[in-house]
C-alpha positions as CSV (number, residue, x, y, z in Angstrom):
1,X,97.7,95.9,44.1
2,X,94.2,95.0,43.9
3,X,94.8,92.4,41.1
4,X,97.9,90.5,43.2
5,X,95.1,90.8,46.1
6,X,93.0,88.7,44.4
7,X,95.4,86.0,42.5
8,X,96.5,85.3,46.2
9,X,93.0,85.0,47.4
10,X,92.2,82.4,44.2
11,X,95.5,80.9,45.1
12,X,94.4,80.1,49.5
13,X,91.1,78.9,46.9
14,X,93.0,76.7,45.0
15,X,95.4,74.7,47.6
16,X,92.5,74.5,49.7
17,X,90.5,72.7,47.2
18,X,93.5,70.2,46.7
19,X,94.4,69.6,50.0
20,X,93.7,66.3,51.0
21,X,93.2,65.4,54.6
22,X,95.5,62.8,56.3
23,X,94.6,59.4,56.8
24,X,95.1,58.2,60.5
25,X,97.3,54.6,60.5
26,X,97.1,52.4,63.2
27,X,99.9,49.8,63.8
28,X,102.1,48.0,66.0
29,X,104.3,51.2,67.5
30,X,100.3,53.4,67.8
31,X,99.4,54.6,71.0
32,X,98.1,57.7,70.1
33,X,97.5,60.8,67.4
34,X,96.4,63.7,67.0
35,X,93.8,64.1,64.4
36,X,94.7,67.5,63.1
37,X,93.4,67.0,59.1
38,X,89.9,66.6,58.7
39,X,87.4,67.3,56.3
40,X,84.3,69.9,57.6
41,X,81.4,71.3,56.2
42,X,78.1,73.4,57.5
43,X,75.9,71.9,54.4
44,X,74.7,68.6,55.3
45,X,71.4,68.2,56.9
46,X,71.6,64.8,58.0
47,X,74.2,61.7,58.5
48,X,73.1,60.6,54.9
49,X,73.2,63.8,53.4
50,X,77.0,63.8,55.0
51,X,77.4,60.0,53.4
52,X,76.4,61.6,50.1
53,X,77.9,64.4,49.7
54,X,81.3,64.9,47.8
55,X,84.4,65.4,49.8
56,X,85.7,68.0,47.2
57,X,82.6,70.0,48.6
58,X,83.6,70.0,52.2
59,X,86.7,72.3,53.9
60,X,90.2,70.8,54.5
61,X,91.7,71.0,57.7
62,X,95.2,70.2,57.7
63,X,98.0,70.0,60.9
64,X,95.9,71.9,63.0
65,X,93.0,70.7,65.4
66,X,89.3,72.4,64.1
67,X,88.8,75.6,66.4
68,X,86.1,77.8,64.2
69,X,85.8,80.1,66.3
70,X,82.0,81.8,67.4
71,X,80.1,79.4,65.5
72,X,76.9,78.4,66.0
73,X,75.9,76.6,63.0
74,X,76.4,72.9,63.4
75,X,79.3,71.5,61.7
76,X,80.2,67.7,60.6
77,X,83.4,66.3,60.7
78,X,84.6,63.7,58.1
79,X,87.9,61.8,58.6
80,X,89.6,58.3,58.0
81,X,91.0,55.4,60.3
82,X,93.3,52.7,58.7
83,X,93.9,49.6,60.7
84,X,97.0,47.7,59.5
85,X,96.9,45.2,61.7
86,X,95.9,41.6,61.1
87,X,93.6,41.5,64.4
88,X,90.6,43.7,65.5
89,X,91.4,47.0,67.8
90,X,89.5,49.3,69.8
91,X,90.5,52.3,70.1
92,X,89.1,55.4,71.8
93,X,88.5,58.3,70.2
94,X,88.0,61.6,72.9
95,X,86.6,65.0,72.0
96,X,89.1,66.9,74.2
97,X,86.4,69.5,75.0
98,X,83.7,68.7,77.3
99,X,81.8,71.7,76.7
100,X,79.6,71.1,73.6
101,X,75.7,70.9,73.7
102,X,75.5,67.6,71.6
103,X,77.7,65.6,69.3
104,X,76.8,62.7,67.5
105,X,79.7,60.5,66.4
106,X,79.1,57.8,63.3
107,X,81.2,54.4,62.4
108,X,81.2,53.8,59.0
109,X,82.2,50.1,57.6
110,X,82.4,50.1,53.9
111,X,80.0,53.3,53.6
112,X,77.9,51.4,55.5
113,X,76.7,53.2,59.3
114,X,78.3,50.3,61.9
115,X,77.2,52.3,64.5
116,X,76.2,56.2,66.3
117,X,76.7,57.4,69.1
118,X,74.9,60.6,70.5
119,X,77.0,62.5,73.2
120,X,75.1,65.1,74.7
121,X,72.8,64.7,77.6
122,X,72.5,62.9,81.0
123,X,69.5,60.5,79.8
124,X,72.1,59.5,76.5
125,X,75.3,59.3,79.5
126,X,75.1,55.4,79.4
127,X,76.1,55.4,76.0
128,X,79.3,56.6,77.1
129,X,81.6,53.8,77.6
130,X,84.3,55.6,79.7
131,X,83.1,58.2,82.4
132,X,85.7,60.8,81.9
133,X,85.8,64.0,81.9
134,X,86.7,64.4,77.9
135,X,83.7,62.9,75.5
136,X,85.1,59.5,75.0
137,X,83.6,57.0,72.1
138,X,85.2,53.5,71.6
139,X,85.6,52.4,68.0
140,X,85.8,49.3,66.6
141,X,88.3,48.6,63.7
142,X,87.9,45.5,62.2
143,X,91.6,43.8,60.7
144,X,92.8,45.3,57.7
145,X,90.2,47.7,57.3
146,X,89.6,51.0,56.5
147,X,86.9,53.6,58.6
148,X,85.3,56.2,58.0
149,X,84.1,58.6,61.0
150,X,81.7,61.3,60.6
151,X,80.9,63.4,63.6
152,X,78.3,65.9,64.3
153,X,79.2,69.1,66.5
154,X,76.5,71.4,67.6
155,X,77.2,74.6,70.2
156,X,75.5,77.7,71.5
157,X,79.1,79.5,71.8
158,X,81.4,78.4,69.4
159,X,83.1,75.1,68.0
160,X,86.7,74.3,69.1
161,X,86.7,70.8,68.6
162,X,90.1,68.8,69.2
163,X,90.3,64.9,68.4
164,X,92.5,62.6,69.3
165,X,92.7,58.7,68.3
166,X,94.3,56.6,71.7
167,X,94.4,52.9,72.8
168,X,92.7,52.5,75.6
169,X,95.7,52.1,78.1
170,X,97.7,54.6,76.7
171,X,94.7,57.0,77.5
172,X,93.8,55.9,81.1
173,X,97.8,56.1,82.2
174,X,98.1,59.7,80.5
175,X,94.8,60.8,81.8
176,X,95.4,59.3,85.4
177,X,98.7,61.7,85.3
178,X,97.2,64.7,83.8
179,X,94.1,64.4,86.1
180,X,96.4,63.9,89.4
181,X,98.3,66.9,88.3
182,X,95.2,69.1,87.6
183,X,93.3,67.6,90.7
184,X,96.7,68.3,92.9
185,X,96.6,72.4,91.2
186,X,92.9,72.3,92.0
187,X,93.4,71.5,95.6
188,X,96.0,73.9,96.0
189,X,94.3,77.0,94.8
190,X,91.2,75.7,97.0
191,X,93.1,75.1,100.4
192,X,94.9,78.6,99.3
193,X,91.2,79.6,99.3
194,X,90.1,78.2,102.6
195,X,93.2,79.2,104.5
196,X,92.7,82.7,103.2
197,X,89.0,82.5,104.7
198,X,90.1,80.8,108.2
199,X,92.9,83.7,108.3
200,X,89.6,86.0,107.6
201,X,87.8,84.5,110.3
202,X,90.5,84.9,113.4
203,X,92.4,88.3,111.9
204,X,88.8,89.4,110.7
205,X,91.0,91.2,107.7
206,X,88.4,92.1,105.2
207,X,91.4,91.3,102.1
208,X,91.4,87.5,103.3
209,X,87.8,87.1,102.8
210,X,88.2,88.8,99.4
211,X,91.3,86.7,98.7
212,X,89.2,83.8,99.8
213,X,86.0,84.6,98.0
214,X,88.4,85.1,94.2
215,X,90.9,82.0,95.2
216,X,87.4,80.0,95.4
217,X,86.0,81.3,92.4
218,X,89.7,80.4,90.4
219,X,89.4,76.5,91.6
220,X,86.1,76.3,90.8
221,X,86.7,77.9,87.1
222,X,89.8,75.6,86.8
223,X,87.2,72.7,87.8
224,X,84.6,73.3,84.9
225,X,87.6,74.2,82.8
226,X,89.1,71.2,83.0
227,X,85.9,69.5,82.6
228,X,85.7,67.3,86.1
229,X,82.1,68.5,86.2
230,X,81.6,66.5,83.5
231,X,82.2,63.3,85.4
232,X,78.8,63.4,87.0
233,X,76.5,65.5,85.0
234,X,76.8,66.4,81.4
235,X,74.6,69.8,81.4
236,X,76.9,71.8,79.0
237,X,74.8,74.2,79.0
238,X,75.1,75.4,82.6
239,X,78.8,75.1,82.5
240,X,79.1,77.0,79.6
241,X,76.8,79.9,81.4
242,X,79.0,79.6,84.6
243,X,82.6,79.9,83.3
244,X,82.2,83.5,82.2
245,X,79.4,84.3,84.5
246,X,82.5,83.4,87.9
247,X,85.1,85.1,85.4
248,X,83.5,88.1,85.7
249,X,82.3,87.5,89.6
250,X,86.3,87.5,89.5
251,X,86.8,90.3,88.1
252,X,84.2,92.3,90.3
253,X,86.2,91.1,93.4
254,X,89.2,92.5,92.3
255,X,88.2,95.8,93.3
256,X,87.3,95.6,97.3
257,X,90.6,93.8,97.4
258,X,92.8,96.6,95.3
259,X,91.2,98.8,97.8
260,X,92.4,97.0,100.8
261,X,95.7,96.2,99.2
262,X,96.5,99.7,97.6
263,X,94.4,102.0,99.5
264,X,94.5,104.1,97.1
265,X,94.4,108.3,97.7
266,X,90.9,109.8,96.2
267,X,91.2,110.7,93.0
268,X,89.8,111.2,89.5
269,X,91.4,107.7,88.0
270,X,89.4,105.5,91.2
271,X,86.1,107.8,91.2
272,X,85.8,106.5,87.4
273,X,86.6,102.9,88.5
274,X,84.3,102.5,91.3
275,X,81.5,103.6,88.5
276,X,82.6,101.6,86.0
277,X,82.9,98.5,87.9
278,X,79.4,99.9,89.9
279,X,77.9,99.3,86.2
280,X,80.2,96.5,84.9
281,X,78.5,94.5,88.3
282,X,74.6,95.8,87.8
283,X,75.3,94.3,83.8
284,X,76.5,90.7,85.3
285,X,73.2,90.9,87.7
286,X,71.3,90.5,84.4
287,X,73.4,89.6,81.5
288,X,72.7,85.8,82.8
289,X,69.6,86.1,81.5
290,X,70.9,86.0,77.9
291,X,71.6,83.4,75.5
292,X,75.1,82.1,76.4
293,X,76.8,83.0,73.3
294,X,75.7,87.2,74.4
295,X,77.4,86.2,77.8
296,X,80.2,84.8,76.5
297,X,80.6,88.1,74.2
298,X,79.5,90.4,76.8
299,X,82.4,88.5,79.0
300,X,84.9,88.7,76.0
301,X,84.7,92.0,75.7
302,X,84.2,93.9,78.8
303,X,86.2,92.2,81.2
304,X,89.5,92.5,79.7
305,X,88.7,96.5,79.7
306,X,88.5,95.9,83.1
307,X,91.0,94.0,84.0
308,X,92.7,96.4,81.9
309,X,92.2,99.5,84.1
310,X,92.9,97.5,87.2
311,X,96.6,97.1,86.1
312,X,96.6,100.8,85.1
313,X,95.3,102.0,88.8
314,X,97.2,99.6,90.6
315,X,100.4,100.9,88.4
316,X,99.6,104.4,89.7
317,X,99.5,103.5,93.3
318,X,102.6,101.3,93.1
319,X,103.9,104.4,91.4
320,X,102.8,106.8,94.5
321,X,103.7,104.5,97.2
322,X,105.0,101.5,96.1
323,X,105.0,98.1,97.9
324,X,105.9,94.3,98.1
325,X,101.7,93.8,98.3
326,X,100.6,96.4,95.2
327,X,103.5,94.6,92.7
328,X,101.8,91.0,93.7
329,X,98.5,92.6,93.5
330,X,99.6,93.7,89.8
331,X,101.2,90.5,89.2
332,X,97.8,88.7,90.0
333,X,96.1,90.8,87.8
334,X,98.4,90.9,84.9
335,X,97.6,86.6,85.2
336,X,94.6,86.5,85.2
337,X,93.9,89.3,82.4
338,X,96.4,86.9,80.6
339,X,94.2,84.0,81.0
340,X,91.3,85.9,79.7
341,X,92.9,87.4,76.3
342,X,94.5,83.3,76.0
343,X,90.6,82.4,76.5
344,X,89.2,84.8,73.9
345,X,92.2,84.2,71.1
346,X,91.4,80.0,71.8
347,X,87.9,80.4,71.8
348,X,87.3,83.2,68.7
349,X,89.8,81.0,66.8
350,X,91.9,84.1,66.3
351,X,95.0,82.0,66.7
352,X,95.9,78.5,66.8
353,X,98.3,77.7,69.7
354,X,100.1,74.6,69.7
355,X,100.2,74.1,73.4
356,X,97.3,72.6,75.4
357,X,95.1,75.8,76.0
358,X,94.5,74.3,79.7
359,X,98.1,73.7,80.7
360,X,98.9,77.6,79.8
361,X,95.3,78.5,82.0
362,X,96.5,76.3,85.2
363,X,100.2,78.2,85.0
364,X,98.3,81.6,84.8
365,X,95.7,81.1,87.7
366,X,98.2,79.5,89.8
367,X,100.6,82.8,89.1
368,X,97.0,84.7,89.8
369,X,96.9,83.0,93.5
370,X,100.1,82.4,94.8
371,X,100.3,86.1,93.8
372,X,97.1,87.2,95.5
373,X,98.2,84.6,98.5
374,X,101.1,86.5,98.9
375,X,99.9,90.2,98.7
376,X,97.8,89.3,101.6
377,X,99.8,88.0,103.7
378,X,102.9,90.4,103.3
379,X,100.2,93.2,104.0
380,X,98.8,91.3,107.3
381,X,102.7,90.8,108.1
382,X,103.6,94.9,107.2
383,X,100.5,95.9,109.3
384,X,101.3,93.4,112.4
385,X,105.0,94.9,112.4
386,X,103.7,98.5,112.0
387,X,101.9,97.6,115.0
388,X,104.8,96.4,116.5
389,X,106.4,99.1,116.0
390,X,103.9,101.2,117.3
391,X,103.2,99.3,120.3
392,X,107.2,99.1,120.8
393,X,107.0,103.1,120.2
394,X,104.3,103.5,122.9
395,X,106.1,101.0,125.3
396,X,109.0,103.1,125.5
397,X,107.3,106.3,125.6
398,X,105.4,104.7,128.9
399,X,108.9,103.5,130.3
400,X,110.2,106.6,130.1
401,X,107.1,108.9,131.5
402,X,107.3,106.0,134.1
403,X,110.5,107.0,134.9
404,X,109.8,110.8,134.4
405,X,106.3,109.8,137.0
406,X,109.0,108.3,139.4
407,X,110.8,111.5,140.1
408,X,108.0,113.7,139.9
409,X,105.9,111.3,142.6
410,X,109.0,111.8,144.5
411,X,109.6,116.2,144.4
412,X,105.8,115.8,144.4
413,X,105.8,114.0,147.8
414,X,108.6,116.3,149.5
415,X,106.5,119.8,148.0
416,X,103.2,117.9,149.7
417,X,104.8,117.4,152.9
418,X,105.8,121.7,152.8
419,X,102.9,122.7,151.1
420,X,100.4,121.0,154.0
421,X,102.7,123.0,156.6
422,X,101.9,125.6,154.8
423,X,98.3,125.3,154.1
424,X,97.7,124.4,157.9
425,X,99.0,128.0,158.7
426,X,97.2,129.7,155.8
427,X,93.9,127.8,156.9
428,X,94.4,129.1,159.9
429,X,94.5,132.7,159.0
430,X,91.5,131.9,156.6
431,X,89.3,130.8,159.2
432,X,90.0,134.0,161.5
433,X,89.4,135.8,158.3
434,X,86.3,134.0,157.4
435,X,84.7,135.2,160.3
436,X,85.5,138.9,160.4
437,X,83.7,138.4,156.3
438,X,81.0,136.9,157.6
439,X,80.5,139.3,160.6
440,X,81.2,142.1,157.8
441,X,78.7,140.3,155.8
442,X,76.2,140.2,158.1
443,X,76.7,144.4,158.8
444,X,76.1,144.7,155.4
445,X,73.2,142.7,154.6
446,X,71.4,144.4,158.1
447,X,72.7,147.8,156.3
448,X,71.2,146.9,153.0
449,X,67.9,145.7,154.3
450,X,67.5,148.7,156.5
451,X,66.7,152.7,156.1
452,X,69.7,154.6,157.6
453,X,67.6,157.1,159.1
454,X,65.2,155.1,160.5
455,X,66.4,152.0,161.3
456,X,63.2,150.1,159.9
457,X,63.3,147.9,156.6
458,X,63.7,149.6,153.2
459,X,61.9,149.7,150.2
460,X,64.4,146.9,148.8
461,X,63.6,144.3,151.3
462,X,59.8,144.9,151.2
463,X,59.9,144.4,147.3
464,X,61.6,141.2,147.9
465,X,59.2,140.4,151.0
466,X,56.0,141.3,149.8
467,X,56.8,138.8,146.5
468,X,57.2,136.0,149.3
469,X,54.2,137.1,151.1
470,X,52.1,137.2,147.9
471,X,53.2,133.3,147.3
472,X,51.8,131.9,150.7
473,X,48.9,134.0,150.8
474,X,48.2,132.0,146.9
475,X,49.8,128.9,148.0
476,X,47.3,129.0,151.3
477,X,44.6,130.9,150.0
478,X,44.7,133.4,153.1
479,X,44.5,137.3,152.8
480,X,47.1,139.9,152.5
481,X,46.9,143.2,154.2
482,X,49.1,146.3,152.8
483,X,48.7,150.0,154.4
484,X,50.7,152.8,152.8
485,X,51.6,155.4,155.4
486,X,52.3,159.1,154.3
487,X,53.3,161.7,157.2
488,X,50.8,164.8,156.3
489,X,52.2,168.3,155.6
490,X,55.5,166.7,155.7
491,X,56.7,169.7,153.6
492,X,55.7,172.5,155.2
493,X,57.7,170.6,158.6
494,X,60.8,171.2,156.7
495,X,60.6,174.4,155.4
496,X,58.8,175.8,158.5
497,X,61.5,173.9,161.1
498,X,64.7,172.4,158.8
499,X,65.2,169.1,157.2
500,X,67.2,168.1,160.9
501,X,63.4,168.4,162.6
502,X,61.8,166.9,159.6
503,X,64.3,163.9,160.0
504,X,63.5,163.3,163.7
505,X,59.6,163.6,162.4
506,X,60.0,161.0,160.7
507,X,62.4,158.9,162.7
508,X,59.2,159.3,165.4
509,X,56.7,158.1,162.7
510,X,58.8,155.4,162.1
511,X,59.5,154.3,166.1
512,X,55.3,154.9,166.5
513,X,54.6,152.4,163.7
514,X,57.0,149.8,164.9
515,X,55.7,149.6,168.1
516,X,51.9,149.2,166.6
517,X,52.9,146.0,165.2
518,X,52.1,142.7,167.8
519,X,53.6,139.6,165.2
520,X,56.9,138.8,164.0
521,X,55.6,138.2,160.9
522,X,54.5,142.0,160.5
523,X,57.0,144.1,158.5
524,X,57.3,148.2,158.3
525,X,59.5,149.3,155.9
526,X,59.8,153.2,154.4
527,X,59.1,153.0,151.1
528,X,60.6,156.9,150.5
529,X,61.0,160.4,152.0
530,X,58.0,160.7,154.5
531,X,56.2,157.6,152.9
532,X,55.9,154.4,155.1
533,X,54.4,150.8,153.9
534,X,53.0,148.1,155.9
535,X,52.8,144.2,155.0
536,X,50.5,142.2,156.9
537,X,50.3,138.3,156.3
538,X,47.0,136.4,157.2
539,X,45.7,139.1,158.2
540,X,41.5,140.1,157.2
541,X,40.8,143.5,155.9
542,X,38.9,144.9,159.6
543,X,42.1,143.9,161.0
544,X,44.7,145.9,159.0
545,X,41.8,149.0,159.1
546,X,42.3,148.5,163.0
547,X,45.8,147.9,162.6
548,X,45.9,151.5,160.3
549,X,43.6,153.2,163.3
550,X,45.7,152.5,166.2
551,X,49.1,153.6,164.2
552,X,47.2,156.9,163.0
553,X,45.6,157.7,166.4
554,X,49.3,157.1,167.9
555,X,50.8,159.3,166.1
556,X,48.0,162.2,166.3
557,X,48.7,162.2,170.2
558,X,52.6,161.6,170.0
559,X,54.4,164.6,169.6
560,X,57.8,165.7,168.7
561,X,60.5,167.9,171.0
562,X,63.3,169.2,169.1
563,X,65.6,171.8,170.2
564,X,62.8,173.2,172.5
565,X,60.0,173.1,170.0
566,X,57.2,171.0,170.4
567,X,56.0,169.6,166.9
568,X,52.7,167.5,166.3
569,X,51.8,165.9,163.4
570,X,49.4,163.4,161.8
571,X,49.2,161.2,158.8
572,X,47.2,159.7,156.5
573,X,46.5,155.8,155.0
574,X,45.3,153.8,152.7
575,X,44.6,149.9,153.3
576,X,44.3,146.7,150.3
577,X,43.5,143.4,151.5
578,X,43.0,140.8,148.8
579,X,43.7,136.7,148.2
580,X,46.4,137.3,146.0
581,X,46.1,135.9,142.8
582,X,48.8,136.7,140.5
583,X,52.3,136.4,141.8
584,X,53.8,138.1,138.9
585,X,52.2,141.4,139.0
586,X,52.6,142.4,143.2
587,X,52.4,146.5,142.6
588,X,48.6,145.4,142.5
589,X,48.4,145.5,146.1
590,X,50.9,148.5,146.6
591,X,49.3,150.5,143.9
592,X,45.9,150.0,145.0
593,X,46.9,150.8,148.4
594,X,48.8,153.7,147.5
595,X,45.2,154.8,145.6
596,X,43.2,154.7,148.8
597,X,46.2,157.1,150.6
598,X,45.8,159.6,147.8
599,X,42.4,159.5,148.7
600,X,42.4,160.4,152.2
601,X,45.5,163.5,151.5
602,X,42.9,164.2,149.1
603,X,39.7,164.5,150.9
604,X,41.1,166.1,154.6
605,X,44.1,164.5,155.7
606,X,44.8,162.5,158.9
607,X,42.4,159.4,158.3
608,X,42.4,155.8,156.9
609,X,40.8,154.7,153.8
610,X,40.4,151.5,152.5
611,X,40.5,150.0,149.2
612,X,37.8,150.0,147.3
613,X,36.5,153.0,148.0
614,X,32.6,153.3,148.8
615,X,31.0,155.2,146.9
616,X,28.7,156.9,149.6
617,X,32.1,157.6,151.7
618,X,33.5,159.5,148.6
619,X,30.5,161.4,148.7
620,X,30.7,162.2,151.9
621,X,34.0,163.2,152.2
């Protein structure tokens, strides 16, 4: 096997070394040709080096144009005209692919240089005798001669480089039609594009502006594709940067838009794909910073991946919930990713296609936006009639709670009119009953502010008292007077006479003290079993002791007849009068009060001590 291997590889060897390229006759009937058999070669240095060299040295091309693929060497191209014809012609010879750096095209006469021409920059753009979009040189072929054309192709990302021999008006009627046709294809996919962004800017549908934003991108790659740029500047260079720089600026887009279009569920397959294309977009923001031929690569290589798993999620959705908007969506894709691979199999030189490369690009990205065209709108279309449909739903739902409202106004109205009969007689009885609960209410608040035996406040209401008291007297800065009251003996009373007698003793304490007090604003409350307290607002310290003396002197001379027995007893007190200071803490004056009463039990009974205590009274008593 390995030896037939290598007779067929000595074989290509051979044929290719006697291959003879094809000499290009011009006659009466020529209008144009195709100059598909050339000689090439990498080793010449210069155009004499070229004129030097043997022929049997140099590549033959034969019935196919020159596409070599990623090259970057410079390459020089060696063919032959024949003019048959008794007069002088000029034809044109174009370079049907404006996007080379610099070619240099040389007449030779006779072996002898007639004339150069150096295609490649905008200073050198004079030299050009046609302003096209193609790299046009005119030739001049002397009668009955025969010429020999050497040209000079240099390129950053590889040499495809297809000739073509025309007369002059042969060219400008097939260019005028092709370039009406691609100008008419251009203008479509751009007014596609700006009615996808005026539909973005009344509906405010974030899949127009998309639409609009890769629709742009398409015309604007079919322009430089095309090579109209080329028409006013010649700066290959940039163009060549551009085309896979907005290829993959297309490619980016895709995704917002498959996520309006598909909205797809979240899942494993789209996590991956939002991080892919997350790093797929951070490359593209620096990539451009790269020789071209790395971007062209870069672009070669990863966007088809891409593209690839576009068609693979949008496939899944369809397959989940499949719709009219997800197949165009898939159809767009499937386009444009065919574009691409037709792009890299052209440009690599994997494959030499027949066809013109751009006719096959135009039918693609016109599939890729009528497609995308389409998925937009039949989305806006499905969502305005879900809405419909909603808002026809909802319609109906109101007509008929409407109607149900209706009815229920009406039983409404007729219950009103009875129920206000009867709420008239029910507010009635209310009222008459809301004035027994207050009078009841009232009972009861007297009954729980008072002592049941005595009829004089209770402990309960002085506790809430005395804390209002103690505010003022802070608020005003004026004193408060408390005297704690304690019947004396009060024990022996009951055991000696019965707890009846020792209730009326105390109901008599109780009347005695009341009458004492001159002011409204002086309370007398029991504060438990035989214990009485007194609260005194504004009032100094010599007047409560006052205050204390006439209640204890009253009740020394008042005595009690029960039951035929005369009874006489006496008590003992115990004044505070302070500025009160702290409202939080008010058994201060209570406690203090109740110290100077334990005091006078303490040291003899039936007196009044106030609070503090002297210290030469203590030793007195």
């Amino acid at each position: 096997m390995k030896v037939i291997g290598v007779l067929l590889s000595l074989l290509t060897i051979l044929f290719a070394g006697l291959a003879v390229a094809n000499t290009i006759e011009i006659d009466e009937q020529f209008t144009s040709e195709k100059i598909n058999s050339v000689y090439y070669s990498f080793a010449p240095t210069s155009i004499a080096t070229a004129q030097q060299s043997d022929l049997k040295q140099w590549q033959t091309l034969t019935n196919k144009p020159l596409n070599l693929g990623i090259e970057q060497r410079p390459v020089w191209i060696q063919f032959t005209i024949k003019n048959t014809l008794n007069t002088r012609v000029t034809p044109i010879l174009s370079i049907d692919n404006p996007l080379l750096n610099e070619v240099q095209v040389y007449h030779l006469l006779d072996k002898r240089r007639s004339s150069s021409i150096n295609i490649n920059a905008p200073p050198l753009l004079p030299q050009q005798q046609i302003k096209n979009e193609p790299l046009l040189v005119k030739l001049t072929l002397p009668a009955r001669s025969n010429t020999t054309v050497i040209v000079k192709v240099s390129n950053s990302s590889g040499l495809r480089v297809p000739l073509t021999l025309w007369q002059a008006d042969a060219l400008f009627t097939y260019k005028s039609k092709l370039n009406l046709l691609y100008g008419l294809l251009i203008g479509f996919v751009f007014s596609l594009a700006i009615s996808c962004l005026i539909l973005y800017a009344f509906s405010r549908k974030q899949y127009f502006a998309y639409t609009g934003a890769i629709t742009l991108m398409l015309s604007i790659l079919l322009y430089f594709i095309c090579g109209f740029s080329f028409i006013h500047t010649r700066s290959a260079g940039t163009v060549q940067l551009m085309i896979p720089m907005l290829v993959m600026l297309i490619t980016v887009l895709f995704l917002p838009l498959q996520q309006q279009v598909c909205q797809p569920k979240t899942v494993t397959w789209f996590k991956v794909q939002k991080i892919i294309i997350a790093i797929y977009a951070l490359l593209i923001a620096f990539v451009w910073l790269f020789p071209t031929l790395v971007v062209t690569l870069f672009c070669f290589i990863t966007t088809p991946i891409v593209l690839g798993y576009y068609v693979v999620t949008t496939l899944l959705c369809i397959r989940q919930n499949p719709s009219e908007p997800q197949k165009a969506l898939l159809l767009a894709l499937c386009s444009f990713l065919a574009a691409i691979v037709y792009f890299i199999i052209t440009v690599s030189g994997l494959y030499i296609f027949t066809n013109s490369r751009v006719a096959f690009v135009f039918i693609c990205s016109l599939s890729c936006a009528f497609s995308l065209g389409y998925a937009v709108m039949k989305l806006f279309i499905l969502q305005r009639d879900e809405q419909v449909t909603t808002q026809q739903t909802l319609i109906a739902k109101s007509a008929a709670q409407d109607a149900l409202l209706h009815e229920r106004l009406s039983l409404q109205e007729s219950v009103r009119q009875e129920l206000e009969t009867q709420v008239d007689e029910r507010t009635f009885e209310l009222q008459v009953t809301l004035r027994e609960l207050e009078e009841k209410n009232r009972e009861l608040e007297q009954l729980n502010m008072e002592d049941p035996l005595t009829g004089i406040k209770n402990r309960r209401f002085f506790d809430k008292k005395l804390v209002m008291e103690l505010r003022r007297s802070r608020r005003e800065q004026t004193p408060l007077s408390v005297i704690m009251l304690d019947i004396d003996k009060f024990k022996v009373i009951n055991d000696t006479y019965g707890h009846l007698t020792g209730d009326q003793v105390i109901r008599t304490a109780a009347d005695t003290i009341k009458k004492q007090l001159q002011r409204p604003l002086d309370e007398v409350a029991r504060y438990g079993g035989e214990e009485f307290v007194v609260l005194l607002p504004n009032t100094q310290n010599d007047g409560a002791i006052a205050i204390a003396e006439k209640i204890r002197h009253a009740i020394a001379t008042n005595n009690v007849h029960v039951a035929g027995t005369t009874i006489s007893f006496t008590i003992s007190a115990g004044v505070y009068t302070s500025v009160a200071e702290d409202i939080n803490n008010p058994e201060i004056f209570t406690e203090r009060a109740d110290k100077a009463l334990y005091f006078a039990k303490q040291h003899g009974r039936n007196q009044v001590i106030n609070f503090p205590i002297p210290q030469s009274q203590s030793r007195s008593v």
